[in-house]
N, C-alpha and C positions, 0 to 999 in steps of 0.2 A: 513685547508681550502680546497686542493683537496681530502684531506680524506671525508671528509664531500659531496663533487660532487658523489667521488664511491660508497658511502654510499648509494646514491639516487639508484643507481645504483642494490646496493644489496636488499635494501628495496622492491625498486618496480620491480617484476621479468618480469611485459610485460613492461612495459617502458625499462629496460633495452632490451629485445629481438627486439624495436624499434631501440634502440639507434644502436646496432650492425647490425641492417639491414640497417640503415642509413650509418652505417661507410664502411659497405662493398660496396654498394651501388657509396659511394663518390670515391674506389678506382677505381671500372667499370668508371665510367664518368671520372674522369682524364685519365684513360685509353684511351676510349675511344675518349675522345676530340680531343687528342695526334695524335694518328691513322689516325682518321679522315681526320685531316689538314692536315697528310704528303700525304695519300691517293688521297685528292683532286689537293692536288699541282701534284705530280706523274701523276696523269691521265691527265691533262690542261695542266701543267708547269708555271699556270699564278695564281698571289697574290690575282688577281682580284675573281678567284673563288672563294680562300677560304674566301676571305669577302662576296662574294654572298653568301654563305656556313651560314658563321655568321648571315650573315643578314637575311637570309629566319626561322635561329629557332628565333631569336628576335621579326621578324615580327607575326608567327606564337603563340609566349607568349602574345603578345602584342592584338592582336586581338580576339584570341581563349580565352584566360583565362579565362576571366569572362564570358563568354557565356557556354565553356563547364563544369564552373562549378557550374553553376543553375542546372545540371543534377546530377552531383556529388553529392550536397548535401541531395540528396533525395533518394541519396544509404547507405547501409549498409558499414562501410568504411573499414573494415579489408580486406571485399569482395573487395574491389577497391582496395586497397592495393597490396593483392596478384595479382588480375589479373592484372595489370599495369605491374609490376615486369617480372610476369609468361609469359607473348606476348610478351615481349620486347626481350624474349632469342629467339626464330626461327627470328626475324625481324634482331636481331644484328648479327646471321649466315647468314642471306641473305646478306648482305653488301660484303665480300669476296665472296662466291661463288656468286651473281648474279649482284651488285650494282658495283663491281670493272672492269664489261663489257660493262657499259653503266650508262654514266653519268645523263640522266633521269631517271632514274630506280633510281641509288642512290640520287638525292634530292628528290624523292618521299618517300623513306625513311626516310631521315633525317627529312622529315616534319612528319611521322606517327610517328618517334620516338619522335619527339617533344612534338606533342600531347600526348601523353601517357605521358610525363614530366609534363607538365601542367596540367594531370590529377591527377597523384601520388603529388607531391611536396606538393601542398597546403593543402591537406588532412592531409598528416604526420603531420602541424604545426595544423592541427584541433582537431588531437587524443590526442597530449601531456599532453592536458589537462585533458580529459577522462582517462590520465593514473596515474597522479601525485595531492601531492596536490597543493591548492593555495599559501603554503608559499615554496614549493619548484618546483614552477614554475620556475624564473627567473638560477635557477640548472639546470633543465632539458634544457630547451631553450639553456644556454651556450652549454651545453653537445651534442646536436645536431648541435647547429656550430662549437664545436671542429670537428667533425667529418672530416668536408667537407675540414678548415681549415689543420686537420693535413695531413689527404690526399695528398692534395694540395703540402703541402709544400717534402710529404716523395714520394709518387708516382707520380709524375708530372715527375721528372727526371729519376725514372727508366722507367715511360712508356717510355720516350725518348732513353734512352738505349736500350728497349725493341724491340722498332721498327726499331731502328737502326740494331740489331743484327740478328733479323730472319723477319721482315717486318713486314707488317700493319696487316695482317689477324692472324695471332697466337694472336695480343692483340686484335681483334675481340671476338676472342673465349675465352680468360680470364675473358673480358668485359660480354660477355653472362653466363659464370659460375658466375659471382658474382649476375646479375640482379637471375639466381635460386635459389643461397643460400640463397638472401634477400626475395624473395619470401616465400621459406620455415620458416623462422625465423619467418617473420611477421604472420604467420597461428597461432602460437601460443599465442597469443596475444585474449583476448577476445573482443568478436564481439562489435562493436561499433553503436550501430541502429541511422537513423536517428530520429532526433525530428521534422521534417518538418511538419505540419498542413497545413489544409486548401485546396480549391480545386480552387485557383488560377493558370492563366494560365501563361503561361514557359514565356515570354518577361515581366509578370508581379512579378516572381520570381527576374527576370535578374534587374530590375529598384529596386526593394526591396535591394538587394546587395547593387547595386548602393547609393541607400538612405542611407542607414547604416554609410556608410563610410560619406557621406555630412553631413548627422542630428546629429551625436554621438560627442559631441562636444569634447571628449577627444582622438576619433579616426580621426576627422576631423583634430586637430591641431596636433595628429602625423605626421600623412601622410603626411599635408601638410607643416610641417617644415620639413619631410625627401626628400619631392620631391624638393626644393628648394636646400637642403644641397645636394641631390645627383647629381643634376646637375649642382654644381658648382665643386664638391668634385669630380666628374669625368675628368674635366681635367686633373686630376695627371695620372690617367689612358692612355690617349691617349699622355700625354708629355713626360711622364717620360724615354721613352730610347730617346729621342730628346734630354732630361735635359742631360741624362748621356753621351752620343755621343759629342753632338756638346759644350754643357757648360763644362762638369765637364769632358771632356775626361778621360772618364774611360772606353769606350767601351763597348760592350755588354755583357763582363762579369762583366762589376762594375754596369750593370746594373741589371744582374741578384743577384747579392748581394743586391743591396737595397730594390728588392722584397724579398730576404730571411726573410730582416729585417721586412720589413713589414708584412709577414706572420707569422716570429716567435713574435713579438707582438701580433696581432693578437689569435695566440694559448694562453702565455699567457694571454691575455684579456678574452678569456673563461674559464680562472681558477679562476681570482679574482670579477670578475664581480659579480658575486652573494654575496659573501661578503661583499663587498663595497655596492649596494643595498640594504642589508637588514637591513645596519642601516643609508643611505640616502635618500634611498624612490624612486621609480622608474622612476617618473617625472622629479623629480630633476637632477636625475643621466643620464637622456636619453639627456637633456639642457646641461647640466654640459659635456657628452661628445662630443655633437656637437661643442659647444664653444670651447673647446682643441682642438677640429679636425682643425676646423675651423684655429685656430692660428701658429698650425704647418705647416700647407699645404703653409700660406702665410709667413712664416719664410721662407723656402725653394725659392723660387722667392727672398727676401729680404737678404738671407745669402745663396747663391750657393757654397757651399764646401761639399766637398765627404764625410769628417768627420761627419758634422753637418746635412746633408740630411739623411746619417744613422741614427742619431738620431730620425731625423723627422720624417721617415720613421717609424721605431719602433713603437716609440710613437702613430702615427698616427695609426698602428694598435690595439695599447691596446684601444685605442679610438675610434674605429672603432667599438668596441668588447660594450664597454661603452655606447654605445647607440641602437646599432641596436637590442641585448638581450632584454632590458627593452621596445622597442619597439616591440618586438615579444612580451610581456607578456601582454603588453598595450592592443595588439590588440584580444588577446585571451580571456582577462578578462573583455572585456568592448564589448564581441560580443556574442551576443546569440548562444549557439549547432548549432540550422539550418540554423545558418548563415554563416558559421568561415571557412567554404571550400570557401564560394563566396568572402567575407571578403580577405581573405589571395590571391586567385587568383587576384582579382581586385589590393590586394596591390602589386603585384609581378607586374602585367601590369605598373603601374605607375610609378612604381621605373625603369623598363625597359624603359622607354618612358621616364625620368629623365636623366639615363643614354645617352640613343642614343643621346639625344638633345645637355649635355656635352659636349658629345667626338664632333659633329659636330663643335660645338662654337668652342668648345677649337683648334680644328685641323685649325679652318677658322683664326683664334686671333693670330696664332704662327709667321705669317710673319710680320704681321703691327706691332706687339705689341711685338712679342720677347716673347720665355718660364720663364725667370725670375717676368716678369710683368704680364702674365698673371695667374703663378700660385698665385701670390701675390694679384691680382682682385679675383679671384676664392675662397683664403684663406679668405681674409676679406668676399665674398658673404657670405660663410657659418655664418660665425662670425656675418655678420648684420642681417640675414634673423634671425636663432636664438636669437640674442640679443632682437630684437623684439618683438618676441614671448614670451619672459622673460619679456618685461617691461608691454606690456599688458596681463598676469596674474598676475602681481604684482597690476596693476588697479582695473583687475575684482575684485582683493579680497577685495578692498578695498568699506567697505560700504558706498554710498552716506548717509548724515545728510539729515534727513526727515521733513518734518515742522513743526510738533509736536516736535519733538526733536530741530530744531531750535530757536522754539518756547519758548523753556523750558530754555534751555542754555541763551538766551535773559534777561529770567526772573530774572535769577539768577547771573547773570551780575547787 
């Protein structure tokens, strides 16, 4: 099973040089992230910044995505690729030497490097397909969120280390050496031309995007069963050291343990995922993980124990992996070339704007309602908004009796 992932890997030589740009890439941004936060708090001293911090790249994904990426899709993407990568190192040295003197200076930063996020990200999920085939799409797909996952779970802590032991600016500049190496990786990768047509104008590009995702009725009911499940499925986000602190006193390091667990599912779930897929069918498996998501999240609220949250936690990441995969392949296989940069951007916006709306409910629901009850509401939202979706595809398949056929049936009665 993960022979067969590296196998993709060996197979396809620019896909792989993708993949290792992407992985390098995910260590810069944890790095990075790390830095950041201690950076902003150090200069202010106040929490409050580094959630303005947060806030201003969210709002910036949110807004900008699908606008700047009616531009994007009508570039050449390797070219985007590289340059996104190749700016982003002088920008990520400016932060130490000019951003850590003047706190305007550095949100203006954090917002151009955003942008250039928003410009790079959704491209990457546009080429995978230009690089691989159709049956080992939902391979690649996993193999691009190992990436970020394993990251996550192996560089998060030594960036933490890292900044601790010599400051914020040396993981500046680690951060800026990885954005070049990824840079250079992706050069070798062949050119990926747009298919854009037509001599329509840019706000009429921008509503084309737009339509895709509303008209495409298998991209319609992705999205909109993921923006549903993500905004319920985000309260575990914003509860979770509340769950571990005040419920399940284990403090902030039994908290940090049950995101371990949730990341190391997670990693596993982008090993088996493609397996499981390819002989359950991606629809089904994209359903089938939201409903598990779904049931664990609200397990956790109905059984609070340190034991049993680990579980949850776990699980809810294999399941996490169980859906979001088949739903990257969904969205790449059911979207035209010239459209899959605006596509992916747009879908990042809403999932972004799923999430924010979550963590608000969730943070407002913690005092009236209590973290056991609300993650328990949250678990079943996933679970019924899914369930749903499941029972009216089970309708649509089902063909109405026609009056000739009524007709016929009667006769023979």
């Amino acid at each position: 099973m993960v022979m067969d992932m590296w196998k993709t890997l060996r197979t396809h030589k620019s896909f792989a040089r993708l993949f290792y740009s992407n992985f390098i890439s995910a260590i810069g941004n944890n790095i990075h992230r790390i830095a950041l936060m201690v950076l902003v708090y150090s200069l202010t001293e106040e929490a409050l910044w580094v959630s303005l911090t947060l806030g201003i790249q969210l709002v910036t994904s949110v807004v900008l995505g699908p606008l700047i990426s009616t531009w994007s899709d009508s570039q050449e993407r390797r070219k985007l690729l590289v340059a996104t990568d190749l700016i982003r190192v002088p920008l990520v040295l400016l932060i130490p030497l000019v951003g850590i003197k003047s706190l305007v200076i550095l949100m203006i930063l954090v917002i151009v490097m955003e942008f250039l996020r928003i410009l790079h990200d959704p491209v990457v999920w546009a080429v995978v397909p230009e690089l691989v085939s159709e049956e080992e799409m939902d391979t690649a797909n996993s193999l691009m969120l190992f990436t970020g996952r394993f990251a996550e779970v192996v560089f998060v802590g030594l960036a933490g280390v890292l900044v601790a032991a010599v400051g914020a600016a040396p993981a500046f500049w680690v951060d800026a050496a990885t954005f070049l190496v990824s840079g250079l990786l992706v050069l070798g990768i062949p050119r990926v031309e747009s298919d854009q047509k037509g001599d329509s104008g840019y706000w009429s590009r921008v509503r084309e995007g737009i339509d895709h995702i509303l008209k495409s009725p298998s991209i319609r009911r992705t999205v909109g069963t993921l923006f549903a499940a993500a905004m319920f499925g985000s309260v575990e986000a914003v509860l979770g050291v509340v769950l571990a602190v005040s419920i399940l006193k284990v403090g902030s390091s039994g908290f940090g343990v049950m995101e371990a667990a949730m990341a190391l599912g997670a990693i596993l779930g982008t090993l088996i995922v493609p397996h499981i897929s390819s002989r359950m069918g991606r629809e089904r498996l994209f359903l089938m993980g939201l409903l598990g998501f779904g049931l664990f999240e609200a397990s956790i609220g109905l059984f609070p124990k340190f034991s049993w949250v680990l579980v949850a936690f776990f699980m809810s990441g294999i399941l996490n992996m169980a859906f979001i995969v088949p739903a990257r392949s969904i969205l790449q296989l059911h979207t035209p070339s010239e459209l899959r940069t605006r596509t992916f951007a747009a879908f990042g916006a809403v999932m972004n704007t799923a999430v924010l709306a979550g963590t608000i409910v969730g943070g407002a629901l913690e005092e009236p309602l209590g973290v056991p009850m609300v993650l328990t509401l949250a678990g079943l939202g996933v679970f019924g908004v899914t369930f749903s979706v499941v029972i009216k595809g089970q309708i649509a398949q089902r063909r109405p009796i026609t009056v000739p056929q009524a007709q016929a049936q009667m006769g023979a009665d």
